[in-house]
C-alpha positions as CSV (number, residue, x, y, z in Angstrom):
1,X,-20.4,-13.8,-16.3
2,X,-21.0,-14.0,-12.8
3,X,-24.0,-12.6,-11.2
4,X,-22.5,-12.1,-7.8
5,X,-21.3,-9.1,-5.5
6,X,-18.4,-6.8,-7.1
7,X,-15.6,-5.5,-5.7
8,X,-14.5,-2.1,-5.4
9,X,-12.0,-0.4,-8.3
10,X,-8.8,-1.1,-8.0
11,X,-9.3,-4.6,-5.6
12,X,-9.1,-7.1,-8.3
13,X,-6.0,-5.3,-10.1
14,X,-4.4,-6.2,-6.5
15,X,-0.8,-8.8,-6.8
16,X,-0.8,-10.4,-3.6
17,X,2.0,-9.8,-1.2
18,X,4.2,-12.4,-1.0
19,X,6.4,-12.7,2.2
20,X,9.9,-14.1,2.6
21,X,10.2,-17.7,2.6
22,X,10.7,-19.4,5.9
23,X,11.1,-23.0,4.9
24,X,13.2,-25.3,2.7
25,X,12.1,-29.0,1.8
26,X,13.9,-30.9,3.3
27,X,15.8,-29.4,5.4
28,X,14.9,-28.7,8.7
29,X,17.2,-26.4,10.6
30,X,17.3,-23.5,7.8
31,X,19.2,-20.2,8.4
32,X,16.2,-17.7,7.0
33,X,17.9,-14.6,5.7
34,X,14.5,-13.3,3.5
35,X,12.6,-11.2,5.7
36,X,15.1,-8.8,7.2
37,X,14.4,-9.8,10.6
38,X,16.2,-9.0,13.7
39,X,18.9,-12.2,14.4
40,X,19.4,-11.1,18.3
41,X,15.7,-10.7,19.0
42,X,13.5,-8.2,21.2
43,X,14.6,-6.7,24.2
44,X,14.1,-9.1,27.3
45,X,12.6,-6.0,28.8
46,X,10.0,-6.1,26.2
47,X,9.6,-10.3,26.6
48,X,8.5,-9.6,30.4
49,X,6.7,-6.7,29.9
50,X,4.5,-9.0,27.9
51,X,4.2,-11.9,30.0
52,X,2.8,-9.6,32.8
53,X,0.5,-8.4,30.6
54,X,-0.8,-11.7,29.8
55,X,-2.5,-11.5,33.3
56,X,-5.3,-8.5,31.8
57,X,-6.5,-10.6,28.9
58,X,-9.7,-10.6,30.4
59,X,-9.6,-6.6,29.8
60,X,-10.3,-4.6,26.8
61,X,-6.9,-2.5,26.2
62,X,-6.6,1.4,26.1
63,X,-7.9,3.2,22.9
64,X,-5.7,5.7,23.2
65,X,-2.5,4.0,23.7
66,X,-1.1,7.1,25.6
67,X,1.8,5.1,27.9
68,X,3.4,4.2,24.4
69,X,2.7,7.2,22.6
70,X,4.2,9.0,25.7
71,X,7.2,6.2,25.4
72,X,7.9,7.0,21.7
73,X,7.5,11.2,22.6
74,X,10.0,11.1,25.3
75,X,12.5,9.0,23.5
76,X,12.3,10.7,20.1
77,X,11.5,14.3,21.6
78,X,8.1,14.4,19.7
79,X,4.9,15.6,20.8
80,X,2.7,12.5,21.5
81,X,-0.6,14.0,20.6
82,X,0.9,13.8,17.0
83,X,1.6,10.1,17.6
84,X,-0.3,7.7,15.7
85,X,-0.1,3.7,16.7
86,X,-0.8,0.9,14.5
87,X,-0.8,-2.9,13.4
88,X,2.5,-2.6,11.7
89,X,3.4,0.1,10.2
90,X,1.1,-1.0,7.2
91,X,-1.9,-0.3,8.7
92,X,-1.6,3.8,9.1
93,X,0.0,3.6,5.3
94,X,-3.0,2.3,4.9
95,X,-4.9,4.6,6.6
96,X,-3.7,7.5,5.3
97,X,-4.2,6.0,2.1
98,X,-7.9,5.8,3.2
99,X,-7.9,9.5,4.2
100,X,-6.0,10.5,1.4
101,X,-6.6,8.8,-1.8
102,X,-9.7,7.2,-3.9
103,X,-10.8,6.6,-7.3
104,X,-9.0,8.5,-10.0
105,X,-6.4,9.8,-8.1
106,X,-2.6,8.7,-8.6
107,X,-0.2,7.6,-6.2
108,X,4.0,8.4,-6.6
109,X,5.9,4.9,-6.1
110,X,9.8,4.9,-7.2
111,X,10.9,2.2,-9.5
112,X,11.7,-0.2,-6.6
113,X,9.7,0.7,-3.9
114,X,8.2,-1.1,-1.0
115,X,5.9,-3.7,-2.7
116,X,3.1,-3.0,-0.1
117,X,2.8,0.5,-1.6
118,X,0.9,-0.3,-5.2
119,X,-1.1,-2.7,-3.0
120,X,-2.5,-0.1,-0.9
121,X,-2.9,2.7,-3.8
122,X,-4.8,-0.4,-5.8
123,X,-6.9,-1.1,-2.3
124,X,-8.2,2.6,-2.4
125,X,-8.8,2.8,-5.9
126,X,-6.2,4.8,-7.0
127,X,-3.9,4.1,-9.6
128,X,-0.3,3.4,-8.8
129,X,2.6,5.6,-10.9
130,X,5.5,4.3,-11.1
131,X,8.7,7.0,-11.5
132,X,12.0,5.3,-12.1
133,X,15.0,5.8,-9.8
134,X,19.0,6.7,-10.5
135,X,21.0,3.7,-10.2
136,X,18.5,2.0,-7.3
137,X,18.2,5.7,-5.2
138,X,14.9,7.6,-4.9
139,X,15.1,10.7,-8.3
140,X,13.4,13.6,-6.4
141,X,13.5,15.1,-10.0
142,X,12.0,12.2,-11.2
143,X,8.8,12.1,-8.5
144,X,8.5,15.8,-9.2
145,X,8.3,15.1,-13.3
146,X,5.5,12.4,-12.2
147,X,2.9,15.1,-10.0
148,X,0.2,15.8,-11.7
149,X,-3.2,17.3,-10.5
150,X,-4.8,14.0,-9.6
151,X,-1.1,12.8,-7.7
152,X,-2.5,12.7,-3.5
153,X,0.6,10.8,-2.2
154,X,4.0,10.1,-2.8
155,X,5.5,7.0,-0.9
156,X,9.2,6.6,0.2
157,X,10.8,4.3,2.2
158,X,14.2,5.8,3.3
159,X,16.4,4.1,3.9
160,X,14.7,2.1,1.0
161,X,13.6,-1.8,0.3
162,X,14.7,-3.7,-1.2
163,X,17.7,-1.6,-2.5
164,X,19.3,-0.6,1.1
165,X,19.9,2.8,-0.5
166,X,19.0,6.4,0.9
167,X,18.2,10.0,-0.6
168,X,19.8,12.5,1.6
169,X,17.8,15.3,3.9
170,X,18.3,18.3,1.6
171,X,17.2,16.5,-1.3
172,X,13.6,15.3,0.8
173,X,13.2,19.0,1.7
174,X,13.3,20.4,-1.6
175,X,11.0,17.6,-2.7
176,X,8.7,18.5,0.4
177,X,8.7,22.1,-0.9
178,X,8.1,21.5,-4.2
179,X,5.2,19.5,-4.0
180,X,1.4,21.2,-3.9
181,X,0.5,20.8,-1.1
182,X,-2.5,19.1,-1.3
183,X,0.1,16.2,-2.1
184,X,0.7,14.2,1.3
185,X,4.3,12.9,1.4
186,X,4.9,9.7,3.0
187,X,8.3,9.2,4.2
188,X,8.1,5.2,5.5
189,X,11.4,4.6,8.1
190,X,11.0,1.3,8.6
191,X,14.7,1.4,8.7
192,X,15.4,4.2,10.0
193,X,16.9,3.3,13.4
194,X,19.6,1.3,11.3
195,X,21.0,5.2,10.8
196,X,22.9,6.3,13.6
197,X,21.6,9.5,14.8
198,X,18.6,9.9,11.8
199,X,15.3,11.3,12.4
200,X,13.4,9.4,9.7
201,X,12.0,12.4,8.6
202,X,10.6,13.7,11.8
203,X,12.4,17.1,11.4
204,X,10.8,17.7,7.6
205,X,7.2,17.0,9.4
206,X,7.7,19.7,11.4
207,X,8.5,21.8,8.6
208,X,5.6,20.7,6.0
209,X,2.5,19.8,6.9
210,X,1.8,17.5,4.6
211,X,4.8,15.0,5.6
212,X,4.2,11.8,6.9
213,X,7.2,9.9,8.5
214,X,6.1,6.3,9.6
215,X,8.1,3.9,11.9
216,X,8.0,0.0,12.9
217,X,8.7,-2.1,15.7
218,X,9.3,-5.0,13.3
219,X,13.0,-4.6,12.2
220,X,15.3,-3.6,14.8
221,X,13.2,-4.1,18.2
222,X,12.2,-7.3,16.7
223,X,8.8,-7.4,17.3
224,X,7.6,-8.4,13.8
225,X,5.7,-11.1,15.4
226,X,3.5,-8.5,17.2
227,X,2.7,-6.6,14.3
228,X,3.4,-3.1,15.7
229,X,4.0,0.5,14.3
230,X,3.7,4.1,14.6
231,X,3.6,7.3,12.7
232,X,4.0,11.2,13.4
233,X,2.2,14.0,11.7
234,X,0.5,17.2,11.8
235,X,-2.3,17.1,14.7
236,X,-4.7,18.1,11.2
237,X,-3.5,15.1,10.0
238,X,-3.2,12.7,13.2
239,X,-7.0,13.6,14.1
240,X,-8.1,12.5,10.3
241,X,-6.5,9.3,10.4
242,X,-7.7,8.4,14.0
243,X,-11.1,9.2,12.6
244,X,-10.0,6.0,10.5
245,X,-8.5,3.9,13.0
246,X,-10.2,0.9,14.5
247,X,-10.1,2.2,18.6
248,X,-9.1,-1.1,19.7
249,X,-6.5,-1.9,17.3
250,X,-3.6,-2.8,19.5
251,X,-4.1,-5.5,22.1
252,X,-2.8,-4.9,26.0
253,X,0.3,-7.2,24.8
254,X,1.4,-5.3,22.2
255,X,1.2,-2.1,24.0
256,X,3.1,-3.3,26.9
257,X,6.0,-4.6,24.8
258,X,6.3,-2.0,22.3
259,X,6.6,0.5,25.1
260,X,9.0,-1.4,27.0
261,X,10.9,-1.9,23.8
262,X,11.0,1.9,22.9
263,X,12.4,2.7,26.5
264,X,15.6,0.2,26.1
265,X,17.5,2.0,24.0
266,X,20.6,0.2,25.0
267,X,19.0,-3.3,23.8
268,X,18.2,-0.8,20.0
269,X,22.2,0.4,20.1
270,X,23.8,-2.9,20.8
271,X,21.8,-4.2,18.0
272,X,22.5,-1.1,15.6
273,X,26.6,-1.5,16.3
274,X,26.6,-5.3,15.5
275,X,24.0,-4.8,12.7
276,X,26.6,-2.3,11.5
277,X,29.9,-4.2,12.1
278,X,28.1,-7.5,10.3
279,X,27.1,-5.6,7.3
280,X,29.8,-3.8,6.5
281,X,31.9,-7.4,6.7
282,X,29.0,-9.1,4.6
283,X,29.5,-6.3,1.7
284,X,33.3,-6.9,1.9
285,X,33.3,-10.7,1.6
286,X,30.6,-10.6,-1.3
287,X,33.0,-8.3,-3.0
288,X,35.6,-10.1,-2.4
289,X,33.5,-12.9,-4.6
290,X,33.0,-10.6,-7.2
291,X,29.7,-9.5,-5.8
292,X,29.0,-5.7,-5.7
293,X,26.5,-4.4,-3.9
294,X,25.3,-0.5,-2.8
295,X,26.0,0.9,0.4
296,X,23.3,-0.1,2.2
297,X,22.2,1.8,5.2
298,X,19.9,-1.4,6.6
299,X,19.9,-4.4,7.7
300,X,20.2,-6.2,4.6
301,X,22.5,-6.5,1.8
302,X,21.6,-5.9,-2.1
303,X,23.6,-8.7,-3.9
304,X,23.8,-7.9,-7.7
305,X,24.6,-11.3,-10.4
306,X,26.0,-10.5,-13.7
307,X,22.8,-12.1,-14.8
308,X,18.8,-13.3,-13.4
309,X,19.9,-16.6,-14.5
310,X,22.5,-16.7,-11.8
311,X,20.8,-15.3,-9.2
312,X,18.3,-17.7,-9.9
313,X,21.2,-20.1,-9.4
314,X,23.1,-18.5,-6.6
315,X,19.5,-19.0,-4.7
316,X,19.3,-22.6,-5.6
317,X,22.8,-23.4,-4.4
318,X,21.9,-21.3,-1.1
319,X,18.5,-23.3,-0.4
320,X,19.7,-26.5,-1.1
321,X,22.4,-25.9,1.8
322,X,19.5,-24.6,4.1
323,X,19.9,-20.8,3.8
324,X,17.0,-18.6,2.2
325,X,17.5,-15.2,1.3
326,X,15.1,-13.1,-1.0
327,X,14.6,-12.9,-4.6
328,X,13.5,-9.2,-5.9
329,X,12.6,-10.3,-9.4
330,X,9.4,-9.0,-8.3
331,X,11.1,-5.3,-7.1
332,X,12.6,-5.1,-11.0
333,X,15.7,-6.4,-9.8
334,X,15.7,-9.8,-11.0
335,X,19.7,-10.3,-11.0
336,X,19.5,-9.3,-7.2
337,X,19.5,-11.3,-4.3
338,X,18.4,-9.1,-0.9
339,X,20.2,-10.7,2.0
340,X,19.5,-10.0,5.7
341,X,22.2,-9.3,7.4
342,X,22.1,-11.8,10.3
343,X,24.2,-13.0,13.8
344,X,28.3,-13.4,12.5
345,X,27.9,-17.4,11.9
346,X,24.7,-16.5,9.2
347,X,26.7,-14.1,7.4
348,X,29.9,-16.4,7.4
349,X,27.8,-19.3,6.1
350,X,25.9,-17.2,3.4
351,X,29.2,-15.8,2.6
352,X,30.8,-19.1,1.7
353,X,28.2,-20.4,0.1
354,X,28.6,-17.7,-2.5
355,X,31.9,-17.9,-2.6
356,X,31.8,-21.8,-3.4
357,X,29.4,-21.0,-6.0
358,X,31.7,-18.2,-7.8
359,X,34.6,-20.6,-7.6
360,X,33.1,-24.2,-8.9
361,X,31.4,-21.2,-11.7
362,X,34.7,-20.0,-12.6
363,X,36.4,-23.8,-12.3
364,X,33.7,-24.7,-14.5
């Protein structure tokens, strides 16, 4: 037995992220369809609002980050005093985590929720419950069956990954109500901009103060590289969690792109429409291939096998002619492939290459 330092409860019971794969060996020009990344890229706007800022390395950037919590107030119509900036939107899920959550406590996660969610209850201490869903959408009745008096947070990513699906605003409301409200309600929109006209939530925080709604800059501004989030709350709830929050989190580059980003809307709409158009073509063609998959309101498709085994197969086929897309064995989906819906020639190719695998399955 080792003599050494311990960790805290709940570290060691940790199972490491794993991201989407980017390469194939082998191949060198892959088309990567895992992490539900943006195919047309950041706003140039946001590309030369960073190179200019390349010229104040030598400066410590704002603690505040008012210009792009101002940015993200104006364009949402939200008060940036409860406007909280981060390292992805991981790090205030984190955060509040930190504030709201610790040893012996219990934390809500639906059946195939966002995999970073146990991670972050386990890195606090808490334990993870795990409430299961109605054919892949959040159960409010289900969450509600799983409170308890030690339950601090309930996470929900809507719309939801890896499954695409969403729960609809009357049914978060009555969940909002019903919980005690010493029970913080994180409502994670990582997706939410894929949603034409949805306020991730924002609406319900202003009705319950103990809603969370977090954003990123990752998906649709395509900014994953930066690492780059936000999240609005209560100013109660804002003050604890920049209490938390390292001061100099954000560097000068990220600031100055993700504001630049948030104020080109037109670059965030262009890429919503085709985003829309490419998807709804993508479901339609796997269909076609005797495919199903949900109506997702993302930008990704969940492809359901009769079986894991073909999935497992589908996936091989796909990687061996250069395309990767995800496997959610790990999400309790193991007969699902998650597919990310990328520029027209991606989805054509990932679309044929399904289709030559049903066909040579059923000439076989």
């Amino acid at each position: 037995m080792s003599n050494g330092p311990t960790p805290q409860p709940g570290i060691m019971e940790i199972e490491l992220y794993v991201s989407g794969s980017s390469k194939v060996d082998g191949i060198e020009n892959v088309i990567k369809l895992s992490s539900n990344e943006n195919p047309w890229g950041p706003s140039p706007k946001a590309i030369e609002a960073l190179t200019r800022a390349t010229h104040e390395l030598h400066r410590y950037p704002p603690t505040d980050h008012l210009p792009l919590r101002t940015a993200i107030g104006e364009v949402h119509g939200l008060a940036p005093d409860r406007i909280i900036c981060g390292v992805g939107s991981d790090e205030i899920l984190i955060l509040i985590a930190q504030a709201y959550a610790g040893p012996g406590d219990e934390v809500i996660i639906t059946e195939h929720g966002f995999s970073m969610y146990p991670i972050i209850a386990h890195g606090v201490g808490a334990a993870p419950v795990i409430v299961p869903e109605r054919e892949r959408v959040v159960d409010v009745d289900a969450i509600l069956a799983g409170v308890t008096g030690r339950t601090r947070l309930v996470f929900i990513a809507n719309p939801a990954n890896p499954t695409g699906t969403m729960v609809g605003k009357k049914e978060l409301a009555r969940l909002a109500s019903a919980l005690p409200p010493e029970v913080v309600l994180v409502l994670d929109g990582a997706y939410a901009e894929f949603v034409e006209g949805f306020d991730g939530g924002a609406s319900l925080v202003d009705r319950f103060p103990n809603v969370v709604m977090t954003r990123t800059f990752s998906k649709i501004y395509g900014l994953g590289g930066l690492r780059l989030g936000w999240g609005y709350a209560s100013r109660e709830i804002i003050g604890v969690l920049n209490r938390l929050r390292n001061p100099f989190n954000l560097s000068t580059v990220q600031l100055a792109a993700g504001e630049a980003a948030m104020r080109d809307q037109d670059h965030v709409n262009r890429c919503r429409d085709d985003n829309i158009r490419l998807r709804n073509w993508l479901a339609h063609a796997l269909a076609e291939h005797g495919v199903p998959s949900d109506t997702s309101s993302a930008n990704f498709v969940l492809a359901r096998f009769a079986s894991a085994e073909e999935a497992d197969a589908v996936d091989a086929h796909l990687k061996s002619e250069g395309v990767i897309v995800r496997k959610v064995a790990g999400y309790g989906l193991p007969h699902c492939l998650r597919i990310t819906v990328g520029d027209e020639p991606s989805c054509r190719r990932v679309a044929h290459l399904i289709g030559q695998f049903k066909g040579a399955q059923a000439d076989g």
